[in-house]
Each structure stands twice: as C-alpha cells, then as structure tokens.
C-alpha positions as CSV (number, residue, x, y, z in Angstrom):
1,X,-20.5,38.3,-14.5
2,X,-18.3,41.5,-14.3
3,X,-16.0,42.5,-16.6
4,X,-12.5,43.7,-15.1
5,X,-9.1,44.3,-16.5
6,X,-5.3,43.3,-15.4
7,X,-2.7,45.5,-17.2
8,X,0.8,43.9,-18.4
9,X,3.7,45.4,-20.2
10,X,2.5,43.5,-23.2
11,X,-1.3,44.7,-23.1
12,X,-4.9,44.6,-20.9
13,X,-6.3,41.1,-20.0
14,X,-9.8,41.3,-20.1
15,X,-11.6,38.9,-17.3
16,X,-14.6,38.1,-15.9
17,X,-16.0,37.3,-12.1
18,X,-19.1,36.0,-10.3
19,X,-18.6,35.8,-6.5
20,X,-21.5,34.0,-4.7
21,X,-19.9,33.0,-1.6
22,X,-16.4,33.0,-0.3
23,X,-16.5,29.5,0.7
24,X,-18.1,27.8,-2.4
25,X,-14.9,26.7,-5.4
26,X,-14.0,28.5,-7.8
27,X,-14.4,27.8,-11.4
28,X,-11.8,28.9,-13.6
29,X,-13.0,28.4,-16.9
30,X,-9.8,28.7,-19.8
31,X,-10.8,28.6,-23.4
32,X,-8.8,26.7,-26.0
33,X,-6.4,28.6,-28.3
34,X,-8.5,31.3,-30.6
35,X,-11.6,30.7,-28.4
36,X,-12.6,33.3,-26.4
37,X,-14.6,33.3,-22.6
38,X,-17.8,32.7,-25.3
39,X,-17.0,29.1,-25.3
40,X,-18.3,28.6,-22.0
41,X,-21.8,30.2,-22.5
42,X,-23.3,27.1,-21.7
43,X,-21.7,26.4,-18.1
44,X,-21.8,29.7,-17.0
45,X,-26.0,29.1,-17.7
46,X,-25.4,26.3,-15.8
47,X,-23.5,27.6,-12.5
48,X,-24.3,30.7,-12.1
49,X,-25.3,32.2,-8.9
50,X,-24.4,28.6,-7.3
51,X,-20.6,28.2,-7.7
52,X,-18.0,31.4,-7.7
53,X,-17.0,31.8,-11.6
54,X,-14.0,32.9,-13.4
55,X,-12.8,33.3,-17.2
56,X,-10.3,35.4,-19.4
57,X,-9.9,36.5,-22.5
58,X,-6.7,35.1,-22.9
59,X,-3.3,37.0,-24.0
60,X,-4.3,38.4,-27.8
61,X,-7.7,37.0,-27.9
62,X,-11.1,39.2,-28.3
63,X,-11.5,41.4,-25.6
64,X,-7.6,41.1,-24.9
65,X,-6.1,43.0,-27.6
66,X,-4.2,44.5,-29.0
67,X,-1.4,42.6,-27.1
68,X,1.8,42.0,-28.7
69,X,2.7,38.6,-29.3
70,X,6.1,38.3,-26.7
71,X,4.7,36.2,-24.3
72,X,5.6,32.2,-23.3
73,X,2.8,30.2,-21.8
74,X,4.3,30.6,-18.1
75,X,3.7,34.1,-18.7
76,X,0.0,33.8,-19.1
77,X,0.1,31.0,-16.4
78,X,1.6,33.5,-14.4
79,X,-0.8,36.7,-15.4
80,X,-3.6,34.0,-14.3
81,X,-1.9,33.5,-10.9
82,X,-1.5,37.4,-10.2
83,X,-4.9,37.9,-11.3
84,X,-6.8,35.4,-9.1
85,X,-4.2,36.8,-6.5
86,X,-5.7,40.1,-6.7
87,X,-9.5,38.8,-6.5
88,X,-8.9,37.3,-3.6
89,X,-9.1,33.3,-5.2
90,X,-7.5,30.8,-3.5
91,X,-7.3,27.1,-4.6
92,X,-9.8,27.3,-7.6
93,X,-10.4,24.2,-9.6
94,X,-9.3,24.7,-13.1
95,X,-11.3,23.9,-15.9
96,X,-9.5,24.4,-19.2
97,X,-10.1,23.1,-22.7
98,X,-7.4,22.7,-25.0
99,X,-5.2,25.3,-24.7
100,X,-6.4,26.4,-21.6
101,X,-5.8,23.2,-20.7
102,X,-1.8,23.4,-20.8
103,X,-2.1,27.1,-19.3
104,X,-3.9,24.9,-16.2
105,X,-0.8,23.0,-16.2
106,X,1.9,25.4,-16.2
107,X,-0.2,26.7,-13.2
108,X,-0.1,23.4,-11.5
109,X,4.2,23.7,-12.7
110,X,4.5,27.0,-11.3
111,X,2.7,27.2,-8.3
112,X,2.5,23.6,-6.5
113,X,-0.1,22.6,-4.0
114,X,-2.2,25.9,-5.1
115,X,-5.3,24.2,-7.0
116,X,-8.0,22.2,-5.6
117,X,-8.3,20.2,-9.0
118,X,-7.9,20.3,-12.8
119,X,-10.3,19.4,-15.4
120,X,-8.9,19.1,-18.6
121,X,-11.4,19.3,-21.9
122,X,-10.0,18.2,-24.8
123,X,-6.7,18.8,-23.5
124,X,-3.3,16.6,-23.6
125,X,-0.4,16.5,-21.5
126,X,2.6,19.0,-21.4
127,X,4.5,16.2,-21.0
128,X,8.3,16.1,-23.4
129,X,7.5,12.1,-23.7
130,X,4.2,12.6,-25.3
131,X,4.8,14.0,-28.3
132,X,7.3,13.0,-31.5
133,X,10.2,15.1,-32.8
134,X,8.1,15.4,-35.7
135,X,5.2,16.8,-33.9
136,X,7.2,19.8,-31.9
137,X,8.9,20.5,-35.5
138,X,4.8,20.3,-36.6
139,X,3.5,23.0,-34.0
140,X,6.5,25.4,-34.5
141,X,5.6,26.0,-38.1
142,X,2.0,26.1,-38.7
143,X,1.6,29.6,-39.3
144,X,2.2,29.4,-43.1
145,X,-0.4,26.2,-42.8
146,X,-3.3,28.4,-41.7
147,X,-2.2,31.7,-44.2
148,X,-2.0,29.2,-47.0
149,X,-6.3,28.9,-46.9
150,X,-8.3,31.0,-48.3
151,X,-10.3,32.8,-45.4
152,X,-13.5,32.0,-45.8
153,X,-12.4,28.1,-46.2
154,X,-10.4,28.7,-42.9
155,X,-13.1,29.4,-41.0
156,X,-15.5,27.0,-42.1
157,X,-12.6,24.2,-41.7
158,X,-12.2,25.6,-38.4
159,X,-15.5,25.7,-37.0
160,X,-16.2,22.3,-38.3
161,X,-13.3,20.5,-37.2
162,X,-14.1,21.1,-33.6
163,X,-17.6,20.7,-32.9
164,X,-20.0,18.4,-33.8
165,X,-23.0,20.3,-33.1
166,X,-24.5,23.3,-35.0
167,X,-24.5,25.5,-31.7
168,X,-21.0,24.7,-31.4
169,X,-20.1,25.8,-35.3
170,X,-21.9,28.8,-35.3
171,X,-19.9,29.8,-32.3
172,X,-16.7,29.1,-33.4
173,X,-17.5,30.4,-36.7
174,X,-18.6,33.7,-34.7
175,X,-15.8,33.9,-32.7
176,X,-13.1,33.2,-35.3
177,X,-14.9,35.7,-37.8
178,X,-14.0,38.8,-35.1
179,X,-10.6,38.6,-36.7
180,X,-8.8,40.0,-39.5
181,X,-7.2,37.0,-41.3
182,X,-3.6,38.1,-40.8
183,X,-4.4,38.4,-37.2
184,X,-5.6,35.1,-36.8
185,X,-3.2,33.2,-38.3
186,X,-0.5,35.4,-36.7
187,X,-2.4,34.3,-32.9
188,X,-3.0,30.7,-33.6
189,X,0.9,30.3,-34.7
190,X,1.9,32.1,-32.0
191,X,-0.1,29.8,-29.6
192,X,1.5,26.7,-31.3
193,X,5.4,27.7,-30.8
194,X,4.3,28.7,-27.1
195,X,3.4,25.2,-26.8
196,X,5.8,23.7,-28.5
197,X,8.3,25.2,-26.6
198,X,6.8,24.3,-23.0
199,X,6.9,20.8,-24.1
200,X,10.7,21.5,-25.0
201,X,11.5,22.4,-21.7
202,X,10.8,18.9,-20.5
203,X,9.7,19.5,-17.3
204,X,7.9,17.2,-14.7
205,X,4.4,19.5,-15.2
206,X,3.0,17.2,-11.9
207,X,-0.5,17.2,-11.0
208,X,-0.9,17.6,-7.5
209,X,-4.5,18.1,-7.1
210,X,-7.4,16.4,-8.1
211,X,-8.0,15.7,-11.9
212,X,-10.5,14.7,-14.4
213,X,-9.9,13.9,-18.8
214,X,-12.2,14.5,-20.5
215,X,-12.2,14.1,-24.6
216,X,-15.0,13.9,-27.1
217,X,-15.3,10.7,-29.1
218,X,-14.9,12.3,-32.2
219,X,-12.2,15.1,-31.0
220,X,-10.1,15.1,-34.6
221,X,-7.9,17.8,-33.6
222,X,-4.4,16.9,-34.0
223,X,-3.6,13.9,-31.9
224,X,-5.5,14.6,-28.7
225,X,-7.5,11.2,-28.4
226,X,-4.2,9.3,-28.6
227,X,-2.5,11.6,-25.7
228,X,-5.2,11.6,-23.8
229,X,-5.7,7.2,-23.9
230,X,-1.9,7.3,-23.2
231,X,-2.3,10.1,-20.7
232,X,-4.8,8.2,-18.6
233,X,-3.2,4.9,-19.0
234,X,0.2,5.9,-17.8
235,X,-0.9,8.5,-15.0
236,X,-4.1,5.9,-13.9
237,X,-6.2,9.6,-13.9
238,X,-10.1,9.3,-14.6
239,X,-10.8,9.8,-18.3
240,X,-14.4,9.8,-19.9
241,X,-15.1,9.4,-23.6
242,X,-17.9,12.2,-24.4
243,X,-19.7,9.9,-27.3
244,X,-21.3,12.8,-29.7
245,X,-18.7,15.1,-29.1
246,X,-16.0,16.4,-30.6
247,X,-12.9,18.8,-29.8
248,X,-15.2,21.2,-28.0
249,X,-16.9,18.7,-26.3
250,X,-18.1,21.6,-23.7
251,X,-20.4,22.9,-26.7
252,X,-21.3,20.1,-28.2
253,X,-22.6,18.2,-25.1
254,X,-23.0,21.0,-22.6
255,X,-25.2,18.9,-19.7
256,X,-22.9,15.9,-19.9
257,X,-19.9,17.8,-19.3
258,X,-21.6,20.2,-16.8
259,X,-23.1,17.5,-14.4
260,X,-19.3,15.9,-14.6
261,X,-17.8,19.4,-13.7
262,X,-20.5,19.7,-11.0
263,X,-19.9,16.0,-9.6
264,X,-15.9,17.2,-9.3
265,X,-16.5,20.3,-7.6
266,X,-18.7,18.6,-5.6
267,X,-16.2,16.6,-4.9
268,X,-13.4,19.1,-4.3
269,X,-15.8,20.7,-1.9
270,X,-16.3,17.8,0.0
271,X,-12.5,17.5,0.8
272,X,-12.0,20.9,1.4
273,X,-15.0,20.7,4.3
C-alpha cells in the first residue's frame, strides 16, 4: 500500500491506498481508538491486489502526530470525506472497529447516500438513547482512570482486555508501547469526550446503506455486547456473534471476519452492477 499525507490546521494525517481497479469497492478500514492502521494487518493479507484498500492513522495516532488535540469526531469524519474526495473514492464501504466505527457513522450523519455499506466491528451505536446519564458522565472523565495505572500495568490491562488471542496482544501491546504514557492517556481521554459529546448531540446518525454487526463473544470492553444486542434488535440490522473473539474480533478471528467482509462487498458489488 502507499503511504500519503492530508494536511489540516491541527496536523498531517497519515494514510494509506491500494487501487486495483476503478470499479471494484473500496475498503475503508478505521481502527478503534489508540489502534493504529496495524490492526488490520490481517485483512489487508487477505484483500490485497483483489479489492481497492484504504486506512488512516487516525487524528493523534502513530504515524499522525503530533496533532493537537482540538478536534470533534465530525472533524475527523469530515478529514475522512476530503481525503477519499481527493483520491478519487466514491461510495466505499466502511469497515470500522470501535472507534472507527462511530467515525463511519458520523460519515453516514454528514454525508447521506454517500456509502455503499457499513460494517461495524466491535462498535455500538451513536445513538443519545443508547447510552445512560451515567455512562456520558463515565466517558467524559476517564482520563485520570487510565493516568491512575502504573504504565506497565496499563498496557498489559490494555492489550489483554481486547483480544483473546496472543497475535492480537502482542499487537496491541506493540502498538500502545509507541507511546509515552502521558501521551496515551492524554489520546484515549481525548477520544472518550469526543464521543461522549457526539452522543450528546442526539442526532438521528441514520444508516442509509447497507450494514453488517459484528461483536466478539467475549468483547468486555465497556458495554458493547449490550449496545450492540439492543442495536440489532431495535434497528432489525444483521448481527453475528464472533465465538473466540473478543473486542478486536478482526485479530483474534481474522478468516471469520474476512470471509464475512468479503461476503458484504460481494454483496455491495452485486447491487452496484
């Protein structure tokens, strides 16, 4: 894939492209909060030089930084729009995991009828109704949670509260270990208020495009396996239960959750023809 840059008044975004064809989808891979384009080693193995492929270093992460910290989570939905703008990449199917999968839906907010679909990983809705008072007032003030651990324990807490699998803990663990502790914590509160104000807003966040849940069995991470059995209940949109898998799921069982990407691009192609 090649490395290319988008410059904002806050900092460089650092993304990634693989163009095979002009008419194939494209994949828009968003990693969770913290995560960086790493997380998606193993789909990028599995698509590439057959589907178009697209990723980011998002706002303040890895490759993307220094950025300063003044952004909302429109603004990166709407540095994601200008960028795939500028490469040419119309209606690509979003594929975002946790974090990226709220940036996918601020997308879908912002610019309606732009998206061929939306695959969320470990995701949960944007939705005002979803979450509790409590919960909002929880997200807005876990900085002085994550400074309160020791680094070391932070990271080892962090790696293995999201993945299952060894892969998928020595990744995180490699990827959260690029960071100065203060940095870290000062990124991973940052991303909470962003979210926590998004769901303030109380907007309709409509998806108007395809869509496909997916959450790992054993996905601990705040309450994302509640959302996401109320999410598909309520909305009637396809959810499958990754057994073996936790909050990454896309590490921890890679060829399960590529074959279902695959399936629903295959799908959005199929429309689009």
């Amino acid at each position: 894939m090649t490395e290319k840059t988008f410059q904002t008044k806050l900092g460089s975004i650092h993304y990634w492209t693989e163009i095979v064809a002009s008419a194939r989808p494209t994949l828009v891979f968003l990693p969770g909060l913290t995560a960086d384009h790493r997380l998606f080693d193993r789909q990028f193995e599995a698509f590439a030089g057959r589907y178009n492929l697209f990723t980011w270093d998002a706002p303040g992460h890895a490759a993307s930084r220094p950025f300063e910290l003044r952004f909302s989570l429109d603004d990166k939905a709407r540095w994601l729009h200008a960028i795939l703008a500028a490469e040419g990449i119309a209606r690509p199917v979003l594929i975002g995991q946790s974090m990226g999968g709220y940036v996918a839906q601020c997308y879908l907010e912002l610019f309606p009828g732009s998206a061929e679909g939306f695959v969320s990983i470990d995701s949960a809705p944007l939705q005002r109704n979803y979450v509790t008072a409590a919960e909002l007032w929880m997200l807005r003030h876990m900085g002085p949670v994550y400074r309160a651990y020791p680094w070391k324990s932070l990271v080892k807490a962090g790696a293995t509260g999201v993945a299952d699998t060894e892969y998928g803990q020595e990744l995180m663990r490699r990827i959260m270990s690029a960071y100065p502790k203060a940095e870290y914590c000062a990124l991973a509160a940052h991303g909470f208020r962003i979210l926590a104000d998004a769901m303030a807003a109380d907007r309709a966040y409509r998806i108007d495009c395809r869509c496909l849940l997916l959450c790992g069995e054993h996905d601990h991470a705040g309450s994302v396996k509640r959302y996401n059995r109320r999410w598909a209940q309520e909305t009637g949109l396809p959810i499958v239960w990754l057994k073996n898998a936790g909050h990454n799921s896309n590490t921890d069982v890679p060829d399960v959750v590529n074959a279902l990407i695959e399936r629903f691009a295959q799908d959005c192609e199929a429309i689009c023809v």
